[in-house]
C-alpha positions as CSV (number, residue, x, y, z in Angstrom):
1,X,1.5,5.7,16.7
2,X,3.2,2.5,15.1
3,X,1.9,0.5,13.5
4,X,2.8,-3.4,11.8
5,X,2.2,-4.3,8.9
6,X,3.6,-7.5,6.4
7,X,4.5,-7.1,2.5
8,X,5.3,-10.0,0.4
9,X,8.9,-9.4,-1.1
10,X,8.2,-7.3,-4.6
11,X,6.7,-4.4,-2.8
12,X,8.8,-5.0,0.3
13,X,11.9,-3.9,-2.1
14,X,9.9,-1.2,-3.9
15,X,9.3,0.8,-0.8
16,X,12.8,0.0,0.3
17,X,14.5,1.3,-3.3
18,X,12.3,4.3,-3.3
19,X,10.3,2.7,-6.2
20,X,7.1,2.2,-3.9
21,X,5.9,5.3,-2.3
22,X,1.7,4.9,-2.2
23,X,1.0,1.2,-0.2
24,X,-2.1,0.0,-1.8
25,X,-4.9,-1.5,1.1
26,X,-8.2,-2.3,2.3
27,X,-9.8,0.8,4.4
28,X,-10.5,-1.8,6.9
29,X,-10.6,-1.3,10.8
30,X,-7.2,-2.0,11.1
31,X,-6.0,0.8,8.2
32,X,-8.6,3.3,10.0
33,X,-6.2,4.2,12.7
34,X,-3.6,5.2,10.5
35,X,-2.7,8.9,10.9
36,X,-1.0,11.2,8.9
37,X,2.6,11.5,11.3
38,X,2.4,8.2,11.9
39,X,5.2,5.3,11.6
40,X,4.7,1.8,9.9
41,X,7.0,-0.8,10.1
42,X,7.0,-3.4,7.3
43,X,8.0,-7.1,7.7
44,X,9.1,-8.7,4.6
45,X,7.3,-12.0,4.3
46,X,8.1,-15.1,4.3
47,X,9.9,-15.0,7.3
48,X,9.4,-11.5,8.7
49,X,13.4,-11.2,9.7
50,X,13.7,-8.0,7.5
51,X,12.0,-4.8,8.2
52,X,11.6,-1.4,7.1
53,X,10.1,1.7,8.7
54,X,7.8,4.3,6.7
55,X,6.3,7.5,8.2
56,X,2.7,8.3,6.6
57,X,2.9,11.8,5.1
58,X,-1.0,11.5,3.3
59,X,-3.8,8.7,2.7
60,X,-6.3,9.0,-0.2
61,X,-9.4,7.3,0.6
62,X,-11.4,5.5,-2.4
63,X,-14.5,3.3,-2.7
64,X,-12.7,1.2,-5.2
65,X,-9.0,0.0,-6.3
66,X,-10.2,1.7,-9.9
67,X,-10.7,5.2,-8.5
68,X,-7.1,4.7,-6.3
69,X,-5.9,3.8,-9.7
70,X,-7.1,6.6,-11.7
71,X,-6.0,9.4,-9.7
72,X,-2.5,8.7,-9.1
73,X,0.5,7.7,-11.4
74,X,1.2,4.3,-11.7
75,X,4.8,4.7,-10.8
76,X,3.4,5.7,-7.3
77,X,2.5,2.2,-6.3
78,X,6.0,0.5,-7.9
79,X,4.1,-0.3,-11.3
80,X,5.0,-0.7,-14.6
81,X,4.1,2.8,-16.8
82,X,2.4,0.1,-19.4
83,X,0.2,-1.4,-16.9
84,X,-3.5,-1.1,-17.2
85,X,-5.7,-0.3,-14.3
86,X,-7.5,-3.4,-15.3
87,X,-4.0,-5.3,-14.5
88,X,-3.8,-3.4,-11.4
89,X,-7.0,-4.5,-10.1
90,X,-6.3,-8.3,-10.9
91,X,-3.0,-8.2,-9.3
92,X,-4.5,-6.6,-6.2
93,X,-7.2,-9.5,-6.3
94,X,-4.7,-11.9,-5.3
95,X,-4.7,-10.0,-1.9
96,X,-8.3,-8.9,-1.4
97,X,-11.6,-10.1,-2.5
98,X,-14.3,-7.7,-4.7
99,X,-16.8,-8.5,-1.8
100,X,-13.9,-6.8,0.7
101,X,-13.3,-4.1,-1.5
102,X,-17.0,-3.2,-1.8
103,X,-17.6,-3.2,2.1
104,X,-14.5,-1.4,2.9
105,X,-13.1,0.8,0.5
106,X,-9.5,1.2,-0.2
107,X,-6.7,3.6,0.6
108,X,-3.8,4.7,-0.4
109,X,-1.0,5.2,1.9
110,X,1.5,7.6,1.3
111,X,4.8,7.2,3.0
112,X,7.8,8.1,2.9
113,X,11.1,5.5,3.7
114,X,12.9,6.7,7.0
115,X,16.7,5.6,7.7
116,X,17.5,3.5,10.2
């Protein structure tokens, strides 16, 4: 299955670099029907004229961005070695709400770049 999927430019050109290979999101309806095998393709926001294309190799469900955090190194998601999992979790509320953290979960989607 593909499936589509927007990143704002930073971890548009982590995945794209190899820097990036865990995508950080909700466990939400929409990240349910990803399977392991599967291909994502990721628009680069603003304007959505770049793309990418990732097959899934592994996701690693969590109940919170803190448990994601603490089982995987932080080089995985594009981050900073120095980075606390407290600054993880405030950059990732920028994107998602505690409430919709709490009712869905969170994954982590591992992928792996494919060439064009």
């Amino acid at each position: 299955m593909i499936h589509e999927m927007h990143l704002y430019p930073e971890p548009f050109e982590k995945i794209k670099s190899g820097k990036k290979t865990i995508e950080i999101r909700l466990y939400d309806e929409k990240r349910q029907k990803v399977k392991v095998g599967d291909i994502i393709v990721f628009h680069k926001l603003p304007d959505n004229t770049e793309t990418i294309k990732v097959e899934v190799l592994g996701l690693s469900i969590f109940k919170s961005f803190r448990d994601l955090f603490s089982n995987f190194d932080k080089s995985k998601f594009g981050h900073d070695r120095g980075l606390s999992i407290e600054k993880e979790i405030q950059m990732q509320r920028a994107y998602y709400s505690e409430e919709e953290e709490k009712k869905y979960g969170v994954v982590g989607i591992h992928i792996r770049l494919l060439n064009e």
